[in-house]
N, C-alpha and C positions, 0 to 999 in steps of 0.2 A: 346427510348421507353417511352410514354409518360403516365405519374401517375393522379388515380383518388386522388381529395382533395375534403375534404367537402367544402361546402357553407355555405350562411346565410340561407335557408331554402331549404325543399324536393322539395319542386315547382321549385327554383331556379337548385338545382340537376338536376330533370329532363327535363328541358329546355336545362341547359348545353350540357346531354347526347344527347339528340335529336340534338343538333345544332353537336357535334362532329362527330356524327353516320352520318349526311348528307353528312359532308366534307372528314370525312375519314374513311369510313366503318363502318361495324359493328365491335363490343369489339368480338376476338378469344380466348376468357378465361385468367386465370388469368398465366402472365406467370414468368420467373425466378426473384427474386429478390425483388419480388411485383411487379413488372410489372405487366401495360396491354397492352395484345399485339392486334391489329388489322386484318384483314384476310389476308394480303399483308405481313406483317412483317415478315421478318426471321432472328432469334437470332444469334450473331456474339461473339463469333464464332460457328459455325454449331455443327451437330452432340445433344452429351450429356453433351454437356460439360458445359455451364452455368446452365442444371437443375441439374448437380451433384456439381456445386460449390455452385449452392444457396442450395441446400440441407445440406451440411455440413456447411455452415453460421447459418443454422437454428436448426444445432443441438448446437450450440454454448452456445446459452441462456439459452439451459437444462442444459448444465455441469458447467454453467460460478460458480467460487466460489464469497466467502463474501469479498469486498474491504476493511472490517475493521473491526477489532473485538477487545476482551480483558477478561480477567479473572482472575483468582488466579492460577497462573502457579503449578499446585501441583506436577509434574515431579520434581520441584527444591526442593534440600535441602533448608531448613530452613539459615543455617549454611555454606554459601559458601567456608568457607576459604580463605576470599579476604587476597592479601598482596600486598601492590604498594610499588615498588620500591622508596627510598629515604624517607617513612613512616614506615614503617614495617608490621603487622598483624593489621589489620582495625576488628575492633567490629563489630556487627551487631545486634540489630539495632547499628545505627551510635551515638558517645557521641558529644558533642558540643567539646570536647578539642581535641578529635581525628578529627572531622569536620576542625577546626581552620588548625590544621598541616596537611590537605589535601590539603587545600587553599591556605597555602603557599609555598608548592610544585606543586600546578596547574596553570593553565596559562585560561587568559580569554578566555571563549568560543567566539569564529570568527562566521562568516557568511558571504553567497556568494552573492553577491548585482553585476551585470552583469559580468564584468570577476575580478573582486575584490576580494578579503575579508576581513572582515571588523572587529572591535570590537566597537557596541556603548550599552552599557546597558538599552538604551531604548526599543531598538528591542529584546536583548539576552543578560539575565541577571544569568550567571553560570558561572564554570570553569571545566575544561578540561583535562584528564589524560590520556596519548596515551599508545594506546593497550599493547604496549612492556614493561610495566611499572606496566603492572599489571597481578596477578596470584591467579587462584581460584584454588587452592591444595584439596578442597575437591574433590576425584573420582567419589563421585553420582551426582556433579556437570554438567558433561560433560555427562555422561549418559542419566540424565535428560532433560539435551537440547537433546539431541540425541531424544529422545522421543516426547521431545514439536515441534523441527522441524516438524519431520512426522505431528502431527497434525496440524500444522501452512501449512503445505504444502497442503494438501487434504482440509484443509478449503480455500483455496485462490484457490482450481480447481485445483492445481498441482498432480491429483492422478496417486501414481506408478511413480514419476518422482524424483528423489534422489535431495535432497538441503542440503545445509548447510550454518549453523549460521555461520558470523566471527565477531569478539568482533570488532567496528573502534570504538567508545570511552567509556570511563568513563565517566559522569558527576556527580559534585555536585551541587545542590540547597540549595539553605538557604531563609530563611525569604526573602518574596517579589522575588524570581528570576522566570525568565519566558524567554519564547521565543515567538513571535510574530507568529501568523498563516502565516504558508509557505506549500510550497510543497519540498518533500526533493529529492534532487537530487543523481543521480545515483554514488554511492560512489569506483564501480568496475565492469568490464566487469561482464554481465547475473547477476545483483542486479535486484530483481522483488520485493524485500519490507523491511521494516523497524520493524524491532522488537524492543522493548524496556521495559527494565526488570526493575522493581523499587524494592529495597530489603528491607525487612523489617524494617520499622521506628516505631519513638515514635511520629510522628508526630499527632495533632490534627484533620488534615481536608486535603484534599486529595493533593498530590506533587504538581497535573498536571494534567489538560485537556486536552486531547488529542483530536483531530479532526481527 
């Protein structure tokens, strides 16, 4: 099905049209997909069935949601009740001495570089506390996500469609750490995004850009 494209001018346009229209008929309106079809052409497969798939391609862009957002998660307690295993009860905001004994119960943060994974602190400069190892005892904790989910889901277009959060890490940041612009990769069967909750700090100036 062959598509109209602009040119460098209207003259140009329609000189095109007119040489297409000699060779191969005249334009039969405009048809599935943005196509245009000619007086000859018959859509494959027959019937309705391409103008009801492009119809529903086209309702797509009305419902599509936002590929990225952020804010002040106000569903979360203040006060999560974090406890990691091998620490004990973590402050909030974070102290530098309780920071220190998180560090040395955390393991450098990795990265997947082709079927690899890596640690170089040039790329990804943090450490790492796996999920099992940590516990947010406050109840309005879970609630809360329960809550921000829903929103996080009908903002990405998932409306009416059930998600759920699951913690895969802790990280800590200290002075100068960073991660290198990536695209993050799919962490568990039907992952459609990446949340990331930063907890109240005393910091001066913001953790982390996010892209």
């Amino acid at each position: 099905m062959p598509k109209r494209f602009a040119t460098d001018s209207d003259e140009d346009n329609e000189r095109s049209s007119s040489d297409e229209e000699d060779e191969l008929g005249p334009v039969n309106g405009k048809w599935p997909f943005d196509g245009i079809g000619r007086s000859y052409d018959v859509p494959v497969p027959s019937g309705t069935s391409c103008t009801k798939i492009s119809n529903i391609l086209a309702r797509a862009q009305a419902n599509a949601g936002e590929y990225t957002f952020g804010g002040v998660a106000d569903t979360l307690p203040a006060l999560p009740g974090l406890v990691v295993d091998g620490v004990g009860q973590i402050p909030v905001p974070l102290t530098e001495t309780c920071a220190m004994k998180l560090i040395e119960k955390s393991a450098r943060s990795s990265f997947g570089h082709n079927f690899d994974t890596k640690t170089d602190e040039n790329v990804r400069k943090s450490w790492q506390i796996e999920p099992d190892r940590v516990q947010l005892s406050n109840a309005l904790w879970q609630s809360g996500i329960d809550k921000l989910t829903q929103t996080i889901a009908e903002r990405l277009g998932y409306r009416s469609v059930p998600m759920q959060c699951t913690l895969y890490k802790m990280l800590v940041y200290g002075e100068g750490g960073h991660f290198l612009k990536h695209q993050d990769t799919e962490k568990e069967d039907g992952m459609v995004a990446t949340l990331v909750i930063q907890l109240p700090s005393t910091h001066e100036q913001r953790c982390a850009n996010l892209h």
